[in-house]
N, C-alpha and C positions, 0 to 999 in steps of 0.2 A: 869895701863893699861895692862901689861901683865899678869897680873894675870887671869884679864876678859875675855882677850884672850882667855885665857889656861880652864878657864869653859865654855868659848862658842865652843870652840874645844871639848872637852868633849863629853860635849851635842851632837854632831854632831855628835863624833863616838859611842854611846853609841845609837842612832836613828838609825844608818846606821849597827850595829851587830844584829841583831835580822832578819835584811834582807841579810845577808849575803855580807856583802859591808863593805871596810874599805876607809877609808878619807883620803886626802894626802896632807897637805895642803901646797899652792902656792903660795899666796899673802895675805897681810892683811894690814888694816890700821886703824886708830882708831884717831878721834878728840873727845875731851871732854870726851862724856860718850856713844857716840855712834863708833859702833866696826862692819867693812865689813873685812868681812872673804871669799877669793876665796879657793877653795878646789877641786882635783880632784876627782873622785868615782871610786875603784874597784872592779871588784869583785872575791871574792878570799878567800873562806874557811881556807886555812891555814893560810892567813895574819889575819882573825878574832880572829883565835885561839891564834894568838899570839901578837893581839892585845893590850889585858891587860898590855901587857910588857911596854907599853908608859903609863901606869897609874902609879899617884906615889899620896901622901899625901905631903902637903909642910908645914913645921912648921917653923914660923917667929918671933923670937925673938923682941918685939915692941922699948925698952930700947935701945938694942946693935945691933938692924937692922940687924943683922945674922940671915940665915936661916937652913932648913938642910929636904934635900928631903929624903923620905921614899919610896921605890918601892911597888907597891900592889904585886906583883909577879917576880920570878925571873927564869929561866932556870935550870935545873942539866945538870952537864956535865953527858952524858951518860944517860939522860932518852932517854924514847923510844918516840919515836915522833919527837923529837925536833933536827933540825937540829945542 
């Protein structure tokens, strides 16, 4: 269930970056296979910019049910931009 979450989250901010909006999300609930997702809308070019920061790749060990998150993007201390 939280998985489906986490791709219906996605989805949502990945719709809302191309308009300059990032998603903030509030409330969620999910029975069986169906998933409501409340979400606030901002708008806010920096937060888009550094939206990718909440993307990761998750790899799930299916045997030993471990898993181990991968970030798509990270910060530098000291780049220019970045708080």
């Amino acid at each position: 269930k939280e998985l489906g979450l986490r791709i219906v989250l996605h989805a949502l901010q990945a719709a809302a970056t191309p308009l300059a909006k990032v998603i903030e999300p509030v409330l969620s609930a999910s029975v069986d296979f169906y998933v409501r997702v409340f979400v606030r809308v901002r708008s806010s070019r920096l937060a888009v910019q550094h939206s990718s920061l909440n993307a990761a790749f998750l790899f799930h060990c299916r045997s030993c049910d471990s898993f181990f998150v991968q970030p798509l993007t990270q910060t530098r201390k000291g780049a220019i931009g970045v708080a």
